[in-house]
Backbone as CSV, one residue per row, in Angstrom:
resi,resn,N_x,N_y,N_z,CA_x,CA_y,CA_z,C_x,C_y,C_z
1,UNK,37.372,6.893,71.971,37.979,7.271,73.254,38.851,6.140,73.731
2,UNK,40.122,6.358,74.012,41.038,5.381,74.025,41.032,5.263,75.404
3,UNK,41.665,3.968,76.228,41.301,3.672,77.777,43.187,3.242,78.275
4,UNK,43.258,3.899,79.208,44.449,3.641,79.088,44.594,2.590,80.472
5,UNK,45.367,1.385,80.525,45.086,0.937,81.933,45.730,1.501,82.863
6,UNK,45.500,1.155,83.911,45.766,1.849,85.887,47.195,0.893,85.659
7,UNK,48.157,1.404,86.080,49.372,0.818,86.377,49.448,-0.020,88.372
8,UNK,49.852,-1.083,87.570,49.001,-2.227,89.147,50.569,-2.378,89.681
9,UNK,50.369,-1.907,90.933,51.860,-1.979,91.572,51.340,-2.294,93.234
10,UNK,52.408,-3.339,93.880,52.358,-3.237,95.441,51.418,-3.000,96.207
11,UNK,50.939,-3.084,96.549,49.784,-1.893,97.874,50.400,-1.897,98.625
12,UNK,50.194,-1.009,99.144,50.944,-0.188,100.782,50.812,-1.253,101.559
13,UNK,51.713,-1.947,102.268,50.928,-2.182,103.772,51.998,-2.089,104.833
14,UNK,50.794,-1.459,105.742,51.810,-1.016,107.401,52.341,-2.077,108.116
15,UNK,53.529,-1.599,108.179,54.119,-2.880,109.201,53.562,-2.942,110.185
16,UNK,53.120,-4.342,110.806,52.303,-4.120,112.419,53.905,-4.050,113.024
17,UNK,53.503,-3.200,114.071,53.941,-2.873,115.160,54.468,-3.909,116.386
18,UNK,55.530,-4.121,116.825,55.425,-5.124,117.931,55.240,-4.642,119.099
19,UNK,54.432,-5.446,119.601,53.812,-4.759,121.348,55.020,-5.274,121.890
20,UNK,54.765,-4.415,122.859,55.887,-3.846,123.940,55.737,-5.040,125.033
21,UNK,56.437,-5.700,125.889,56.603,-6.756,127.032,55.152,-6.350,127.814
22,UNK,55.378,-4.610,128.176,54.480,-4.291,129.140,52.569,-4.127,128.501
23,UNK,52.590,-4.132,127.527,51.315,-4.692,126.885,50.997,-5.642,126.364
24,UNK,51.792,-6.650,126.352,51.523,-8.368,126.809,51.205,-8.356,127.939
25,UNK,51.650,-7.811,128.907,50.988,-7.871,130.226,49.974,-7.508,130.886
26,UNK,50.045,-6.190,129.907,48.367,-5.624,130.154,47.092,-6.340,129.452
27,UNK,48.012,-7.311,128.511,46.566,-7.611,127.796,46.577,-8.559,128.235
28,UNK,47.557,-9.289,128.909,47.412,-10.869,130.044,46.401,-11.335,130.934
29,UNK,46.843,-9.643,131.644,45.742,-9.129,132.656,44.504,-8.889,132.679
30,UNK,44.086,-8.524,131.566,42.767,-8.466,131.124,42.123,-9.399,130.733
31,UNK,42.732,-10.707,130.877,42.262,-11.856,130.061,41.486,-12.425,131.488
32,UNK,40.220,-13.181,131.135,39.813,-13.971,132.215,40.494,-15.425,132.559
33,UNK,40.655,-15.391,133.571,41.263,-16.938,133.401,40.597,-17.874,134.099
34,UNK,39.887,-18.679,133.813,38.904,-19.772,134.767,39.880,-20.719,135.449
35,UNK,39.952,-20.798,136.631,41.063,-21.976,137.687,39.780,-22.972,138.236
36,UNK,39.562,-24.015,137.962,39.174,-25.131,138.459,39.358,-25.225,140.382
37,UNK,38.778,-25.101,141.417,39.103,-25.356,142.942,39.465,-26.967,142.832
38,UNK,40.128,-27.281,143.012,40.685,-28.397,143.249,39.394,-29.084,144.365
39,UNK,39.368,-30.582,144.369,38.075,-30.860,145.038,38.762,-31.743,145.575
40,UNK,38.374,-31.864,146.922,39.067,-32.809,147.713,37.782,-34.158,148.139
41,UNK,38.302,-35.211,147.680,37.875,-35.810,148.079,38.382,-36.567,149.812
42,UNK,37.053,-36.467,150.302,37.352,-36.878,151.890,37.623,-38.471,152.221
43,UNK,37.066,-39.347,151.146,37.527,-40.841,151.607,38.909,-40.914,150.906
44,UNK,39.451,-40.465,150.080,40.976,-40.518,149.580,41.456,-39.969,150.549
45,UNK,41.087,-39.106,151.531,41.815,-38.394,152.351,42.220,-39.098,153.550
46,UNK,41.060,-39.718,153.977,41.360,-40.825,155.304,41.768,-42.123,155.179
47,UNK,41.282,-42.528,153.605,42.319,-43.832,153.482,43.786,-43.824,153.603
48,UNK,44.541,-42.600,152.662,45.735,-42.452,152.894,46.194,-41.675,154.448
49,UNK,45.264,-41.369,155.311,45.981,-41.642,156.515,45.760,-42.627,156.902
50,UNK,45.063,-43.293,156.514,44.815,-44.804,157.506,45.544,-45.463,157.255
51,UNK,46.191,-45.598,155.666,46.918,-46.344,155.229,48.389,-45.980,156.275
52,UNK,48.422,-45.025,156.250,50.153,-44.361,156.469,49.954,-44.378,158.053
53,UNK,49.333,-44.859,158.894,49.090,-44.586,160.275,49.360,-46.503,160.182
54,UNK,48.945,-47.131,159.469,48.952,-48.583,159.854,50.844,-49.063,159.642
55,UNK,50.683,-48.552,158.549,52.218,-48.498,158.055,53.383,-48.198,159.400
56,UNK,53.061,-47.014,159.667,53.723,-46.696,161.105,53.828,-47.280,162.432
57,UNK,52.720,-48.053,162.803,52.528,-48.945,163.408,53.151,-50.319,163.308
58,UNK,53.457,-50.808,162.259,54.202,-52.277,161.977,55.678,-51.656,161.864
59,UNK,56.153,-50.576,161.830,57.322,-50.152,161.389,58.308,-50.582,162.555
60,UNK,59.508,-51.439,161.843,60.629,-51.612,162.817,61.972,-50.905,162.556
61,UNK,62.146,-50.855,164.057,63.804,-49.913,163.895,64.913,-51.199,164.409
62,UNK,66.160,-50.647,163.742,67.097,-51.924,163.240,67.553,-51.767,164.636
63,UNK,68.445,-50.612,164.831,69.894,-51.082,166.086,69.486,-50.377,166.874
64,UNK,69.427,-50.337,168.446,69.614,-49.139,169.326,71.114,-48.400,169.417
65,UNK,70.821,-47.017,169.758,69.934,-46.772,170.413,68.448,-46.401,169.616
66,UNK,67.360,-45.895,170.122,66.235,-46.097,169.287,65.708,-44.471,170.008
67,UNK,66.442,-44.051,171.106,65.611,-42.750,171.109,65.753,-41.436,169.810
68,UNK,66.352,-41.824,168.588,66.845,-40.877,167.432,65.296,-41.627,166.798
69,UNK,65.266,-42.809,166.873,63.952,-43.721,165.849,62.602,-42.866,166.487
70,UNK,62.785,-42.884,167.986,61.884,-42.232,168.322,61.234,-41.529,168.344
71,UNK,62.149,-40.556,168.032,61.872,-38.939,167.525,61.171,-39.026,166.310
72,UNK,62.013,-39.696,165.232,61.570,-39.347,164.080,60.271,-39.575,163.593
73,UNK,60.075,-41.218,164.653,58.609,-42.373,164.105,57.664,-41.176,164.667
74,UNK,57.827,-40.448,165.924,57.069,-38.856,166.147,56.928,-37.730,165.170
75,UNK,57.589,-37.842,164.685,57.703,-36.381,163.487,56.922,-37.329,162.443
76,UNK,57.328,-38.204,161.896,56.408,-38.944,160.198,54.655,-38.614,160.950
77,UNK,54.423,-39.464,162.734,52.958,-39.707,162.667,52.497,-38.246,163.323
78,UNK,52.793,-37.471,163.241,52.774,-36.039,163.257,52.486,-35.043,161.793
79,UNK,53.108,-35.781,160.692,53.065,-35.181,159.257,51.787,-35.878,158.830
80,UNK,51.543,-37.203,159.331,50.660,-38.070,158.521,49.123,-36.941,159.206
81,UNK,49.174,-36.912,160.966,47.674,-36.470,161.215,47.753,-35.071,160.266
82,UNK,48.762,-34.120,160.579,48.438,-32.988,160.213,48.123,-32.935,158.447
83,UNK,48.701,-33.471,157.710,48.066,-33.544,156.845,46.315,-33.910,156.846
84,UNK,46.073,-34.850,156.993,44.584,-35.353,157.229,43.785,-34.038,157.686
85,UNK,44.371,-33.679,158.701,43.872,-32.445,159.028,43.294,-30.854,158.714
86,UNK,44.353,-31.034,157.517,44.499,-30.029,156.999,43.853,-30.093,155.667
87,UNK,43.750,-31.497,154.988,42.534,-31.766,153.781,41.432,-31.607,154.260
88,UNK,41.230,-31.953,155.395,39.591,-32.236,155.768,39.688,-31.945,157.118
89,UNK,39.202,-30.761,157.120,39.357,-29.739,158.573,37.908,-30.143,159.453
90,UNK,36.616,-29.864,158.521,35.403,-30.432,158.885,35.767,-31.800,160.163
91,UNK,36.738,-32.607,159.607,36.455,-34.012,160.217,37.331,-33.735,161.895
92,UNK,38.291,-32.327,162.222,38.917,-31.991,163.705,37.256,-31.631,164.761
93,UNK,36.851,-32.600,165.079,36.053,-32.159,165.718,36.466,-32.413,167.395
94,UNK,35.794,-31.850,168.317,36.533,-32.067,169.709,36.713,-33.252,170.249
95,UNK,35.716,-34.074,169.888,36.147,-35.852,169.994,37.516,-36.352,169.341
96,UNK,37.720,-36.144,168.320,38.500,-36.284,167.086,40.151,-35.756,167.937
97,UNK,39.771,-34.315,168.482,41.204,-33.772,168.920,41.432,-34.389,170.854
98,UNK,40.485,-35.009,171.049,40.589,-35.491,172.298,41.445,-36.791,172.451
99,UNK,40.804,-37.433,171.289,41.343,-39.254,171.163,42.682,-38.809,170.595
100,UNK,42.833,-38.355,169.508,44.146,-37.987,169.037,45.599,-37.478,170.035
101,UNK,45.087,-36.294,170.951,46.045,-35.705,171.550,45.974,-36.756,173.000
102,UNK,44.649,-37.588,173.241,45.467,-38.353,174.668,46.523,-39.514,174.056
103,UNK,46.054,-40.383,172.700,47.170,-41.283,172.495,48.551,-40.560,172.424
104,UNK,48.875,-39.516,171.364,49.809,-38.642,171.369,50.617,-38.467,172.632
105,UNK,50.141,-38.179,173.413,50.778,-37.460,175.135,50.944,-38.891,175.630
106,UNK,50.450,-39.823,175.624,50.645,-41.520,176.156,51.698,-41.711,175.362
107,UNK,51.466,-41.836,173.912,52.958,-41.998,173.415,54.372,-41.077,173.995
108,UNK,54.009,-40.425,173.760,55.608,-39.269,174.249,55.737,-39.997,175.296
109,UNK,55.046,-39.869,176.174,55.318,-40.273,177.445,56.631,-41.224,177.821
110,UNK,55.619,-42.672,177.122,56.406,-43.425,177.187,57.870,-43.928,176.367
111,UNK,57.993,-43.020,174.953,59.176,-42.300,174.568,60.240,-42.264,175.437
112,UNK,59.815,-40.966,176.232,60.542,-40.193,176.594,61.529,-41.049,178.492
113,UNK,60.045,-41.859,178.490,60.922,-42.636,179.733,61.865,-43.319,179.773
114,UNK,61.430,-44.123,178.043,62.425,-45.349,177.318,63.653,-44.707,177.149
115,UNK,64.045,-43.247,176.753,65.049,-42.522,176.258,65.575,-42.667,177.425
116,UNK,65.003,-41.804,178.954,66.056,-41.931,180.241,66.620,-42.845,180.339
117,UNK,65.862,-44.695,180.220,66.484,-45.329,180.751,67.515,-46.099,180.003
118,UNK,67.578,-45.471,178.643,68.199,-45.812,177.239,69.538,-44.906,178.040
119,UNK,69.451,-43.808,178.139,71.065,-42.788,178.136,71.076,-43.180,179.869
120,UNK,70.463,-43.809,180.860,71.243,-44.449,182.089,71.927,-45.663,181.867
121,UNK,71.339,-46.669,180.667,71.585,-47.796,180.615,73.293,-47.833,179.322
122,UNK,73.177,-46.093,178.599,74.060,-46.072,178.124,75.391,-45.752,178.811
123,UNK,74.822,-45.127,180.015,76.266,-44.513,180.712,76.752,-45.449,181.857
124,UNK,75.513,-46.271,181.736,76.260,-47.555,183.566,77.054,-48.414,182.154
125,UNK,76.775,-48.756,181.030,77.834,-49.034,180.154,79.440,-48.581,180.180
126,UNK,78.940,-47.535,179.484,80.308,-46.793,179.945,81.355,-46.852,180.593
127,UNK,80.523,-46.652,182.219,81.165,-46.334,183.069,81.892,-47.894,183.748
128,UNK,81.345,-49.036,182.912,81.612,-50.205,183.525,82.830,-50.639,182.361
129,UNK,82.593,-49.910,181.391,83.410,-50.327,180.480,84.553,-49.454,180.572
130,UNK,84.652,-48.586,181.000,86.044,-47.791,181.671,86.753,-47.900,182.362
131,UNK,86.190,-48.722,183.506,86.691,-49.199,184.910,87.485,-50.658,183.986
132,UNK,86.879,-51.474,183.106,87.166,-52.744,182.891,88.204,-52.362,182.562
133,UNK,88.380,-51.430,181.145,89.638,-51.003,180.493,90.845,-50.321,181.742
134,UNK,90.266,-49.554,182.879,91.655,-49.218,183.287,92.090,-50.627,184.306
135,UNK,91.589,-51.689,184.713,91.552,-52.429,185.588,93.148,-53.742,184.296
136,UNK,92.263,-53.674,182.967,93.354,-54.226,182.054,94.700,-53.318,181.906
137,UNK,94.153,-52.625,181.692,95.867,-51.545,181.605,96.114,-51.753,183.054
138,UNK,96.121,-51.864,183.858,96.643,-51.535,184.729,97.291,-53.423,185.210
139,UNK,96.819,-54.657,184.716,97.415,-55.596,184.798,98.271,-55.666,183.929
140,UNK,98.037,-55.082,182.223,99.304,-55.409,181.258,100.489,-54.191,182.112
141,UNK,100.203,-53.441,182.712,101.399,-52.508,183.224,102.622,-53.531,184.347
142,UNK,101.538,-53.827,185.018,102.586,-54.809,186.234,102.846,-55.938,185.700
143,UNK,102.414,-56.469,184.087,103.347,-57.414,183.389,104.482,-57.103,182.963
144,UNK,103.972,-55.942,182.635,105.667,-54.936,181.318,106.399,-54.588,182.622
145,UNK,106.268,-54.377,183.992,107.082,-54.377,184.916,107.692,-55.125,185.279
146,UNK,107.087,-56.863,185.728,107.440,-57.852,185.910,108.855,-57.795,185.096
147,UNK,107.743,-57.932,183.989,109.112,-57.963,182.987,110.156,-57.404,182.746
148,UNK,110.620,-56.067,183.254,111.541,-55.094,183.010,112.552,-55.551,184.317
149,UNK,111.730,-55.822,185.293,112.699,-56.089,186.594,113.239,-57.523,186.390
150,UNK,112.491,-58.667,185.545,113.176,-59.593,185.520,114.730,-60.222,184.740
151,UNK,113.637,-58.532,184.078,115.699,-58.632,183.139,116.618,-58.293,183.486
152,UNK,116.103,-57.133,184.167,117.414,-56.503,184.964,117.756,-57.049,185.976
153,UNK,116.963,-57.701,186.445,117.761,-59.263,187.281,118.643,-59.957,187.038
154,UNK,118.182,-60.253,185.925,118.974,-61.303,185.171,120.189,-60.596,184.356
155,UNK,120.250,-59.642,184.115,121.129,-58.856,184.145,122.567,-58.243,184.502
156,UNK,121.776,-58.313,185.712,122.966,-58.380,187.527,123.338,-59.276,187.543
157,UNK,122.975,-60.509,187.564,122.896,-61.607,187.797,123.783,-62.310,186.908
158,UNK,123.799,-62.163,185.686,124.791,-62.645,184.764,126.094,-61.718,184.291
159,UNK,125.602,-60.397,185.146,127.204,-59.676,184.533,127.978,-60.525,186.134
160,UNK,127.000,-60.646,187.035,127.758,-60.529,188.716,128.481,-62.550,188.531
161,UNK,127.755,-63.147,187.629,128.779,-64.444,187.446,129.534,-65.020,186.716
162,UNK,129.623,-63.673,186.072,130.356,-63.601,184.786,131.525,-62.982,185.080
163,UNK,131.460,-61.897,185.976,132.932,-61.702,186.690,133.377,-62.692,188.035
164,UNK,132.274,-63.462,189.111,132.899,-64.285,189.251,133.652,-65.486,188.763
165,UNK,133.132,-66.235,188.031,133.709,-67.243,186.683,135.028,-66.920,186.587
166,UNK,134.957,-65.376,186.322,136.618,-65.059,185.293,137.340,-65.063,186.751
167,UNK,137.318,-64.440,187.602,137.789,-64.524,189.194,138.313,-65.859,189.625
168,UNK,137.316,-66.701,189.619,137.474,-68.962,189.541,138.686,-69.065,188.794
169,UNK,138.529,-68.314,187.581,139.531,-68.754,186.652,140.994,-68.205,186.456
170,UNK,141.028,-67.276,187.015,142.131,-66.428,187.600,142.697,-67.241,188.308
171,UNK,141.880,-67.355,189.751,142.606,-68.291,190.873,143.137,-69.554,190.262
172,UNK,142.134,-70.083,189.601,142.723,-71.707,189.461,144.079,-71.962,188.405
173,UNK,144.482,-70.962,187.568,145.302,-70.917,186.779,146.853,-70.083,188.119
174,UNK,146.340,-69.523,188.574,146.942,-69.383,189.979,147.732,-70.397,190.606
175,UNK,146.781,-70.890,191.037,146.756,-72.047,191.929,147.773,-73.664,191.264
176,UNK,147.335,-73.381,190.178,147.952,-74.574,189.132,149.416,-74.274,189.020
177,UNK,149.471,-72.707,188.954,150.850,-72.379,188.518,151.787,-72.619,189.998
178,UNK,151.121,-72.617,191.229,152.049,-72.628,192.226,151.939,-74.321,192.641
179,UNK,151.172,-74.989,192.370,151.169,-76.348,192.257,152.492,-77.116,191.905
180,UNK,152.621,-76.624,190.308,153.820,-77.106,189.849,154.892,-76.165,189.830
181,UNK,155.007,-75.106,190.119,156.148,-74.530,191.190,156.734,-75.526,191.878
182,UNK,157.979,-75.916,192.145,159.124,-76.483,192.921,159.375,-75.581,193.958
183,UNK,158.761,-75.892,194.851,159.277,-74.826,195.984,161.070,-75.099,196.690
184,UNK,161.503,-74.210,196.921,162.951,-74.015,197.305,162.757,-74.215,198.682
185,UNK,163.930,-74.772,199.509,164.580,-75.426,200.841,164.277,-73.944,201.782
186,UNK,164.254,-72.768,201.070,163.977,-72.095,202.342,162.602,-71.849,202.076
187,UNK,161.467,-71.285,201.021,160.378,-71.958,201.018,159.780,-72.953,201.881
188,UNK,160.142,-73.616,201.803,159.605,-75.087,202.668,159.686,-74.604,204.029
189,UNK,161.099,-74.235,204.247,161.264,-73.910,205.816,160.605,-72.909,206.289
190,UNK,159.824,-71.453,205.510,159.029,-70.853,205.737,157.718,-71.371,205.443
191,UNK,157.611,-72.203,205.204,155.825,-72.910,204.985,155.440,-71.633,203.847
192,UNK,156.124,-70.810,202.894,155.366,-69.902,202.118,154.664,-70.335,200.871
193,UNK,155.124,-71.110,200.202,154.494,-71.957,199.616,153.049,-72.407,199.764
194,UNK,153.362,-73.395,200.968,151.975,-73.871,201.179,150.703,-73.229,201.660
195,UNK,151.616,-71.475,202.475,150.308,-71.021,202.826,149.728,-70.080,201.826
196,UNK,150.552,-70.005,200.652,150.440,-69.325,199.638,148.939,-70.127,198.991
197,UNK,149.697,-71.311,198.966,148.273,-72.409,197.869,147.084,-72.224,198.885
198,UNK,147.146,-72.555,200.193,146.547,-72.548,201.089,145.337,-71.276,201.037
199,UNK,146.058,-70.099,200.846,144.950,-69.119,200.872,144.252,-68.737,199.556
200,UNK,145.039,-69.344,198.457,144.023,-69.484,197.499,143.233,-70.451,196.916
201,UNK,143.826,-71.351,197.803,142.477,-72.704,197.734,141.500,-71.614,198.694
202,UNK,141.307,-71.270,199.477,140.273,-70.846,200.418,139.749,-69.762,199.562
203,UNK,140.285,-68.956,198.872,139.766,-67.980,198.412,138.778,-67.776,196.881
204,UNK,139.841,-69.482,196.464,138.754,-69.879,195.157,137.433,-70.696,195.674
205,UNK,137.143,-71.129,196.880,136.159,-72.546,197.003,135.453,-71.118,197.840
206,UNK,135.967,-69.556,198.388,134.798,-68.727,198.620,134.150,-67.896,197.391
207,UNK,134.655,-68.045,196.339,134.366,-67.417,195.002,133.409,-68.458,194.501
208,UNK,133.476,-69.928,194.604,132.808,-71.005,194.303,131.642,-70.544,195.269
209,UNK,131.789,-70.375,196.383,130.492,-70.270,197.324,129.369,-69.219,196.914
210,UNK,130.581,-68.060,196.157,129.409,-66.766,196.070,128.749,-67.012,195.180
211,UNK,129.670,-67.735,193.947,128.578,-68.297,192.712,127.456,-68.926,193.014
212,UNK,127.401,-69.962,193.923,126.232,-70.812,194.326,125.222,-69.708,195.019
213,UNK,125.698,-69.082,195.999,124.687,-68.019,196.560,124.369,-66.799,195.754
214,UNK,124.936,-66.597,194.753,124.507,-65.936,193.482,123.732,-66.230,192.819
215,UNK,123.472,-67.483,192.575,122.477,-68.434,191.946,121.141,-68.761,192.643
216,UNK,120.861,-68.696,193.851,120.373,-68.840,194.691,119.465,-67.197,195.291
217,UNK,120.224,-66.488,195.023,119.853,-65.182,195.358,118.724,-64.502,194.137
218,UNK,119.477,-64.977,192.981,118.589,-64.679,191.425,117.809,-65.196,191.599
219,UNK,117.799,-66.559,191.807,116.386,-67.246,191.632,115.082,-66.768,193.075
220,UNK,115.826,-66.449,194.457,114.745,-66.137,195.427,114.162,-64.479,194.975
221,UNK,114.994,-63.668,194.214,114.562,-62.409,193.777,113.622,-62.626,192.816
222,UNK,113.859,-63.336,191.799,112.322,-64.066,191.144,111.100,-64.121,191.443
223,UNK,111.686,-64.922,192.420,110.045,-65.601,193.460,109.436,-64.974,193.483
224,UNK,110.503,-63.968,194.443,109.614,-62.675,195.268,109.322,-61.409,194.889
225,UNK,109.537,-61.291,193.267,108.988,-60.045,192.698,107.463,-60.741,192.491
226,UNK,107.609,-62.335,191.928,106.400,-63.074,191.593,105.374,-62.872,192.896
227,UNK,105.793,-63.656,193.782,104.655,-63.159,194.917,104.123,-61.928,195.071
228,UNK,104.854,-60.832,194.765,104.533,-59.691,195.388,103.590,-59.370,194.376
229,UNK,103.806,-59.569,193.132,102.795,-58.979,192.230,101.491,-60.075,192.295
230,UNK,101.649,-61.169,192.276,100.508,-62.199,192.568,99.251,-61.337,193.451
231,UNK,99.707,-60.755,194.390,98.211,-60.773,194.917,97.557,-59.726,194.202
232,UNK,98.192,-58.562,193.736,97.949,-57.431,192.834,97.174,-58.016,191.674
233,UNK,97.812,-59.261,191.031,97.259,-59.627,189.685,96.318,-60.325,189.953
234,UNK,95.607,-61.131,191.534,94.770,-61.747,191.573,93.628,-60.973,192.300
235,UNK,94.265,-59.949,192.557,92.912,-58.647,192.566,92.223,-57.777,191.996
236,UNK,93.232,-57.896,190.661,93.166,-56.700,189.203,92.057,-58.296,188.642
237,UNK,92.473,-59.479,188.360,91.776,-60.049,187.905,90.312,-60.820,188.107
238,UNK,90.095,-60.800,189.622,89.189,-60.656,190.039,87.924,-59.782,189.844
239,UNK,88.173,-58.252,189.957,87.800,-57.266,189.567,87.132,-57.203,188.000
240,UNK,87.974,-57.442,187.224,87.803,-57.697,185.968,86.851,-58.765,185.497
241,UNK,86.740,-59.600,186.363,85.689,-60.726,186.270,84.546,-60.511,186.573
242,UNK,84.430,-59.657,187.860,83.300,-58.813,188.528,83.240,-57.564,187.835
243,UNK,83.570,-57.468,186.634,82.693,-55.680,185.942,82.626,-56.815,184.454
244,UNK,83.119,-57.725,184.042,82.768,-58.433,182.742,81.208,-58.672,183.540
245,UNK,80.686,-59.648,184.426,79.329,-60.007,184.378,78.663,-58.449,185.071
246,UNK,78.812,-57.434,185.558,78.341,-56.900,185.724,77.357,-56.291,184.248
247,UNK,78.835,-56.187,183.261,78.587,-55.443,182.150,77.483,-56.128,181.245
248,UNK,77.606,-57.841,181.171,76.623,-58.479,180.509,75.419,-58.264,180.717
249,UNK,75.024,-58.218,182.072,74.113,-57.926,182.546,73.361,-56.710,181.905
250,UNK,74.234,-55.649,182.952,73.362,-54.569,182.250,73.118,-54.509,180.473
251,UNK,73.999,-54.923,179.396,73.596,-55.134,178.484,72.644,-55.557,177.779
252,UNK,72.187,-56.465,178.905,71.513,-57.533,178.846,69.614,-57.066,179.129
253,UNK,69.882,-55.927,179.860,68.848,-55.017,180.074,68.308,-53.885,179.131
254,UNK,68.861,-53.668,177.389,68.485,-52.964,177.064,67.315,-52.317,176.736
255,UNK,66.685,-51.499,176.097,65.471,-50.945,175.173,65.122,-51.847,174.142
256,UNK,63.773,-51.731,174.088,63.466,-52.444,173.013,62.984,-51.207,172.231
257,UNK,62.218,-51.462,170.807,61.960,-50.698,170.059,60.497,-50.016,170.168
258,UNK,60.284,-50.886,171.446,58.639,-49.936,172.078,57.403,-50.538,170.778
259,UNK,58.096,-51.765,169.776,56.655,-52.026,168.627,55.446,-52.105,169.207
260,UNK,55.305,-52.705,170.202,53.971,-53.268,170.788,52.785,-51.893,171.413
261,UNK,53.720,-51.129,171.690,53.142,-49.728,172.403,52.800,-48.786,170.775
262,UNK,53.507,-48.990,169.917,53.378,-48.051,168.659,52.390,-48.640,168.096
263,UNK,52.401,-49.821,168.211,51.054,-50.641,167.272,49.589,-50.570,167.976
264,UNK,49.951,-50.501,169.242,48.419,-50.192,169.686,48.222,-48.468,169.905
265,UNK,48.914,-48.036,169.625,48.667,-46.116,169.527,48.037,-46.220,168.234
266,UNK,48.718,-47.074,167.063,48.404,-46.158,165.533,47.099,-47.585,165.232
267,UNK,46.346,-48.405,166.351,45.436,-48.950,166.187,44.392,-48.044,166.623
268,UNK,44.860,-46.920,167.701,43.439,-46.089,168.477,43.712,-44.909,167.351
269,UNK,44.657,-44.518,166.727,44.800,-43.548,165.970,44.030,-43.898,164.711
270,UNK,44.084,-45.223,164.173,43.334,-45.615,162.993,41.342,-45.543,163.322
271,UNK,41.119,-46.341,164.697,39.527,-46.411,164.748,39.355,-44.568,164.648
272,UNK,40.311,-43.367,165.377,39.864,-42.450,165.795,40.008,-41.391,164.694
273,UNK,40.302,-41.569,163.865,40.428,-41.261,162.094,38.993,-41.662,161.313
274,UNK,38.812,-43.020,161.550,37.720,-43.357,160.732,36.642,-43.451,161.768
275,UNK,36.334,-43.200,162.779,34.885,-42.452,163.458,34.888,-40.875,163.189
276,UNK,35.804,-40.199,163.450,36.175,-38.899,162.955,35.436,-38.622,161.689
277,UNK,36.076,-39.217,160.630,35.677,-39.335,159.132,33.974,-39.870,159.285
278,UNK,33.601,-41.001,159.894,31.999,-41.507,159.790,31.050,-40.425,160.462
279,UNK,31.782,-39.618,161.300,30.856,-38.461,161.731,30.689,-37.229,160.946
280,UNK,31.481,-36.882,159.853,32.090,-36.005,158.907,31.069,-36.296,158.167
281,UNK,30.917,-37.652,157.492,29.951,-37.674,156.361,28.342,-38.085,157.203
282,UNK,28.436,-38.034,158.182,26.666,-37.994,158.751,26.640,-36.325,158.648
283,UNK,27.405,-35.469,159.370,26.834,-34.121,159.436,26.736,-33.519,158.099
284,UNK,27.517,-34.282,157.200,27.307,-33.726,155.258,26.128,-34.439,154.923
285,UNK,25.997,-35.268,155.643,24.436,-36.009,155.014,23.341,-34.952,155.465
286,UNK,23.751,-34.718,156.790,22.152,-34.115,157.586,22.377,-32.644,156.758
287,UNK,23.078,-31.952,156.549,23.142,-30.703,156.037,22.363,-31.009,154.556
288,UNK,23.001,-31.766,154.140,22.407,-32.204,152.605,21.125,-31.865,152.523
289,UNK,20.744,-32.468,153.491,18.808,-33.183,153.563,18.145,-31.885,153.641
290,UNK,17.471,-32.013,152.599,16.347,-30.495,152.512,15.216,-30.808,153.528
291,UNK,14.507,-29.222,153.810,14.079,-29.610,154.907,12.409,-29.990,154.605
């Protein structure tokens, strides 16, 4: 009996199938998943406010004004309690929210007074420094005036002897020419000649006169624009002397950065954190204790 062999080929096999997005999800879902509760520890919790409450307390602000510092150094020791708070709720007990919210309301307080007298002390600034500035403009103005009238003084003044001069010089070339003129026999016998020279000698030594009182006139118009503005400029400058020390002064009065008041808040904020916290772990002790 002859055996014939099995012809050995391939075996079948089924393609697996790829699951669909939405049965990854179903089988996601079905999966247990163990999550660990996160465990809070309560002395990590009050050290890092204690830490960040002391921190706040030594903290200095650079320039005023300081009511913007103010605000903010309020908002950080505001993030620091509420956090604390919010790790370790056990430790808000009514002592805890008593000490907390009277330093709190003492602080604002005195914030908020420092701010008034910060934006009065900013605006008597101001207002002293406005007056100073129009009190200066208003002396460089009656300089640039001074000045405008003194030219045009001088102005007048040199066109008005500049046509007398040429006038002097008219006559005297005049005068020269009838000098050496030869006067004629009936000339003489009419005196025309001489009353000829005659009235312009008189008429050049009154052209000589106006020059001198021309000269004389410029210089008293001088004076007396000077006087007149003198008392103006020694009242504008006066003034100006009296709002400079006014202004030092009040400068001199500013805000401080309130450290001394912040350092003893985030000193009652620190004991009232860690009695808070020492009463936290007595009532976890007494609960502890079997009976």
């Amino acid at each position: 009996m002859s055996y014939e062999p099995r012809m050995r080929g391939s075996r079948f096999r089924r393609s697996a199938a790829k699951k669909s997005s939405k049965e990854k999800r179903e089988d996601h879902g079905n999966q247990f998943v163990y999550q660990e509760e996160a465990v809070v520890d309560p002395t990590q919790v009050s050290e890092r406010a204690l830490n960040a409450v002391l921190h706040l307390g030594n903290q200095r602000f650079a320039l005023p004004p300081f009511s913007e510092h103010f605000q903010r150094w309020m908002k950080d020791l505001t993030t620091v309690l509420t956090e604390f708070e919010t790790q370790l709720p056990e430790a808000r007990d009514p002592q805890y929210k008593d000490e907390i919210g009277s330093v709190l309301t003492r602080v604002q307080e005195n914030f908020s007074q420092r701010a008034v007298k910060e934006q009065n002390l900013s605006e008597g600034i101001s207002k002293l420094q406005n007056s100073l500035n129009q009190r200066e403009t208003e002396i460089t103005r009656l300089q640039n005036e001074q000045k405008a009238r003194g030219r045009e003084t001088r102005r007048r003044f040199e066109n008005s002897q500049e046509k007398l001069r040429s006038e002097i010089d008219s006559l005297d070339r005049k005068r020269l020419k009838m000098l050496r003129k030869r006067s004629s026999f009936i000339h003489r016998i009419l005196h025309r000649s001489e009353s000829g020279i005659e009235e312009n000698t008189k008429t050049l030594e009154a052209k000589k006169k106006a020059l001198r009182t021309n000269m004389d006139a410029f210089e008293h118009e001088l004076e007396k624009s000077k006087i007149e503005n003198e008392h103006d400029f020694e009242r504008l400058n006066a003034e100006v002397r009296t709002l400079q020390e006014e202004l030092s002064v009040v400068k001199g009065n500013t805000v401080d950065d309130a450290l001394e008041v912040r350092q003893l808040a985030c000193q009652e904020l620190h004991r009232a954190i860690e009695q808070a916290k020492s009463r936290f772990d007595q009532r976890k002790q007494t609960d502890s204790t079997p009976l």
